[in-house]
N, C-alpha and C positions, 0 to 999 in steps of 0.2 A: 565590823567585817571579820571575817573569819581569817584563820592562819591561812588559810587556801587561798583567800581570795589577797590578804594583806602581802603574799609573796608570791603574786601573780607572774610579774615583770617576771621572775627566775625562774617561774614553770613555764612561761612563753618562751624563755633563750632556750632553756631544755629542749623542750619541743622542735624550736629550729634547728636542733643539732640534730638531736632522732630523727627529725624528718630528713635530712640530708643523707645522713648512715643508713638509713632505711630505703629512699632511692639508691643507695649504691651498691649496698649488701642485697636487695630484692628488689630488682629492675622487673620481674615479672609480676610479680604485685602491682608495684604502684602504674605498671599497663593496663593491666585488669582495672585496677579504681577508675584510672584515667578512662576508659573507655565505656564506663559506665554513664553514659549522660544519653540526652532527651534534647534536641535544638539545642545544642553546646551548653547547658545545663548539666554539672557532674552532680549527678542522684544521691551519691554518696555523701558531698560538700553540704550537698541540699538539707539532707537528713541532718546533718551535724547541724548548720544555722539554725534548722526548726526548734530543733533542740535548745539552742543557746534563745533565740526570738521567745518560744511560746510562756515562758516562765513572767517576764515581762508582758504578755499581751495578757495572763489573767488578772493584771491588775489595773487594765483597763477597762474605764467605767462609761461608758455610752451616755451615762445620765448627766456628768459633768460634759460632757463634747460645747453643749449651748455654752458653756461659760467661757469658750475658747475666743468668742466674737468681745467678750469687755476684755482680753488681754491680748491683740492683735501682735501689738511688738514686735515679737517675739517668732512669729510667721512674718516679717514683715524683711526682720533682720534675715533668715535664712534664705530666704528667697532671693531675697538682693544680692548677698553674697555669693551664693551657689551660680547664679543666671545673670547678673552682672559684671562682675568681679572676679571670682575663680577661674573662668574657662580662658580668662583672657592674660591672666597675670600669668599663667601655667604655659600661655604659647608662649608668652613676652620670653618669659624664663627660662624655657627651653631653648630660644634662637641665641638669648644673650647667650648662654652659655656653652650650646655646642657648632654656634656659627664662628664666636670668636673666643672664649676663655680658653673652653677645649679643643679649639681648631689643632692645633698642634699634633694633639694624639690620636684625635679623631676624624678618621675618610668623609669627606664629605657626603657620600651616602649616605652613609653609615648616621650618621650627626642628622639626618632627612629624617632618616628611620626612628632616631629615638625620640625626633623634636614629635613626629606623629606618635608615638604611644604615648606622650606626654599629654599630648592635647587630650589623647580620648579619656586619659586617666581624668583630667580637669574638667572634662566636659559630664561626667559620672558621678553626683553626689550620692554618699553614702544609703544604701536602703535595709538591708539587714543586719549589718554590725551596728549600726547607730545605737539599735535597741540593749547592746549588750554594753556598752557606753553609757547611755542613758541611765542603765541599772545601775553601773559602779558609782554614779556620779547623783543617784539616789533623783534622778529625775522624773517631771511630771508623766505616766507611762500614757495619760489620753493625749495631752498636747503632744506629743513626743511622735505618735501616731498619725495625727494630725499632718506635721510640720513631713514627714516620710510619705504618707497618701499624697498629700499635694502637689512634693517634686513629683512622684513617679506619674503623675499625671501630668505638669511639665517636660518630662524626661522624653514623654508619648512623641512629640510635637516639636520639642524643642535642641533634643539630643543630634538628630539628623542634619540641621540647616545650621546648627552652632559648629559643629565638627568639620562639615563642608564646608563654611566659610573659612574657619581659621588653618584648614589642609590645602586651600583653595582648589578644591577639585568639584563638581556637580556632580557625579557619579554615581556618590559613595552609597552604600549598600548595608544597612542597619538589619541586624536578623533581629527584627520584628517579635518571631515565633519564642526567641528568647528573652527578653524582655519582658513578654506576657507572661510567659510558664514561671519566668524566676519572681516577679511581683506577686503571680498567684502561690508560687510556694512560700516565700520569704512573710509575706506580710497576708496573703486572703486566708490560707489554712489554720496558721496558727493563732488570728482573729479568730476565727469559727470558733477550734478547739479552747481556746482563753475565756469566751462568752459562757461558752458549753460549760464548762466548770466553773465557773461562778455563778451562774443557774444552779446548777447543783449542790455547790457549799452554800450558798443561803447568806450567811449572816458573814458580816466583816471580818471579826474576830478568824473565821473559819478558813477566809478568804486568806489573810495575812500568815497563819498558821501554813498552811499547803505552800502559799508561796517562799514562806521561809525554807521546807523541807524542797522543795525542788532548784531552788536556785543555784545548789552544785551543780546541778548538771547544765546550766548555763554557760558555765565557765569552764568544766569537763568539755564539754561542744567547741568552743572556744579554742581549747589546748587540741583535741584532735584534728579541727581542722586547720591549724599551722603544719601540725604534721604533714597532713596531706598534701596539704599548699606546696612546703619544703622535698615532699618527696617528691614530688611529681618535678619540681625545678633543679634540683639536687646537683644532677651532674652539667647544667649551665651555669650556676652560682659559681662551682669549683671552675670550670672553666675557664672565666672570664670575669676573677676579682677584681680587676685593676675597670674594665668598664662600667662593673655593677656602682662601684665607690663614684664613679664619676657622673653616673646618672644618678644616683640617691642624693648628690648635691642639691639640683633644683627642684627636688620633690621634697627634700629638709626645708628648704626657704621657703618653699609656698606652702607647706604643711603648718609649719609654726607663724609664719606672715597672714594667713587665711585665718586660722584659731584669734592669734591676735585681733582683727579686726572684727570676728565677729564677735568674741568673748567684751575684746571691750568697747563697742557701738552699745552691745545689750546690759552693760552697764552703765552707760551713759546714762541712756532711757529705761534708767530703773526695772528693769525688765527682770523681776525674780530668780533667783538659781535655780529653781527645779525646771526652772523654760529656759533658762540663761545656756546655762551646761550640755546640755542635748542640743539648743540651735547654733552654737558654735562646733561643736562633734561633726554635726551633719555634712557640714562645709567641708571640713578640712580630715573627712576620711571618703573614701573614695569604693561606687559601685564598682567593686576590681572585675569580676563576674561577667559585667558586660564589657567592659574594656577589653579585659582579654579574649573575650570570642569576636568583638568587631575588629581588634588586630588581627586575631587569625587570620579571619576571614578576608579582610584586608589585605594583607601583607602574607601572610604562611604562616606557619608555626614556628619556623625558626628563625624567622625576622626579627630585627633590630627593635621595628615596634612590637613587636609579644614578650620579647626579654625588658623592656620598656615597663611595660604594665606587669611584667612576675617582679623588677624591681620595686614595683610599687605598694605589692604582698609584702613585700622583703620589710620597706622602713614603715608602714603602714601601723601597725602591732606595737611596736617599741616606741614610736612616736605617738601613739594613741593612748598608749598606757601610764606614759610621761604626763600627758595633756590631761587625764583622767586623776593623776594624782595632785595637778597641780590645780586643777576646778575645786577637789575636795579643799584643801587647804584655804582657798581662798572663798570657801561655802558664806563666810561671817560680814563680805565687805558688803557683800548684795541686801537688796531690801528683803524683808520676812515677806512671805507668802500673803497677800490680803486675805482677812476672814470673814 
């Protein structure tokens, strides 16, 4: 790894502080970014992901895809976890904690409000950070693809009636239009653009070369869009520490509770690191992107559940980059890759 990438963690805290000074010092700016979006897709956010995703999609190989059917596991474990498990332990946790831990400090509204951005947050598996996860964590980039096409194909179908059972309302109203446009930018373009130049570089060697020279800018993509992230939440963070602390409680638990069982299920069943480390990421980071525009949409902008899911920006990052350094170390316990 490079100095850049081996002292990530402190250009990520960086970031989250420029991104807050930067909302407070230029509140007309980060209007302008903010209002740049497409079906509550920020163009701006979008470009940054592409950025950080396309580095990883050209070293996905289409020709290895067939060999993903003799090592299922590993889709078997993600699946389960993300559409079994996750959306349900994330309500469990939410009520235990702000119907009775937190009841004290917290309005009973108020406690409605965030147990709902909780759920959307749980009901959201990861679809374009994963890939920049997957990279630090030196994981397989076709399975990795894989295991991300498949939920957002669940996500289609399954995000709307998971959500409305666990809110218990019929209602509820999924922007659709967003969902589409963010799957096509996060994951169909930079597929394109990733095939497109390995057609062009030719030979492997060539392929690994380019990939080595562009991988800063994965993680440059990365650092600006905390910035953003942070600016644009800036002056609710300062607001309202003492609530943001109290919701990042049961996004801690189920953050690090979720890794756990997928990381170790997929060690159980001998399931490789390069597929191990990516199908436990995927779980336990979260499509923030749609959460927070079905909160909006939902509830307002300045609801309990929107500051719910910016909470979930907030420990997402620090808690991901924790979980990324802890895969690496622990690279040795899992079985080698079959040849």
């Amino acid at each position: 790894m490079s100095i850049f990438e081996r002292y990530l963690t402190i250009w990520v805290a960086l970031a989250m502080i420029g991104g807050v000074l930067i909302g407070l010092a230029a509140p007309g700016l980060v209007h302008l970014v903010a209002n740049a979006e497409i079906a509550s897709v920020n163009l701006v956010v979008a470009v940054l992901i592409w950025a950080m995703v396309y580095p990883m999609m050209v070293n996905v190989d289409f020709g290895a895809v067939a060999g993903i059917a003799r090592q299922p596991r590993g889709l078997i474990v993600t699946l389960v976890v993300n559409w079994l498990i996750k959306p349900f332990t994330m309500a469990l946790l939410a009520v235990l904690f702000f119907d009775y831990v937190f009841a004290p400090w917290i309005a009973p509204e108020d406690a409605a409000q965030y147990t709902a951005g909780l759920i959307l947050l749980g009901a959201a598996p990861c679809t374009a950070m994963v890939f920049v996860w997957s990279q630090l964590t030196r994981g397989d980039a076709t399975y990795t693809l894989v295991q991300v096409s498949v939920n957002d194909l669940i996500m289609v179908v399954a995000f709307a009636p998971i959500v409305a059972f666990l809110l218990d309302v019929t209602d509820i109203e999924v922007p659709w239009q967003t969902l589409v446009l963010a799957t096509v930018l996060y994951v169909v373009l930079p597929l394109a653009a990733g095939l497109i130049t390995r057609r062009r570089l030719g030979s492997k060697q060539a392929i690994e070369a380019f990939s080595s020279r562009v991988k800063l800018w994965s993680v440059m993509g990365l650092i600006a869009t905390v910035v953003i992230l942070f600016g644009l939440q800036g002056q609710t963070i300062l607001a309202k520490p003492t609530v943001i602390v109290l919701i990042a409680v049961p996004i801690l638990i189920q953050s690090y509770g979720i890794f756990a069982i997928a990381y170790g299920a997929a060690y159980a069943l001998k399931v490789p690191h390069r597929i191990a480390a990516p199908c436990a990421m995927i779980g336990t980071s979260n499509f923030f992107e749609l959460a927070v525009a079905v909160a909006i949409s939902l509830f307002g902008l300045h609801s309990g559940a929107a500051l719910a899911t910016v909470v979930g920006v907030l420990v997402e990052v620090p808690v991901m980059l924790s979980l990324v350094a802890f895969a690496n170390r622990t690279r040795q316990r899992f079985p080698e890759p079959a040849t």
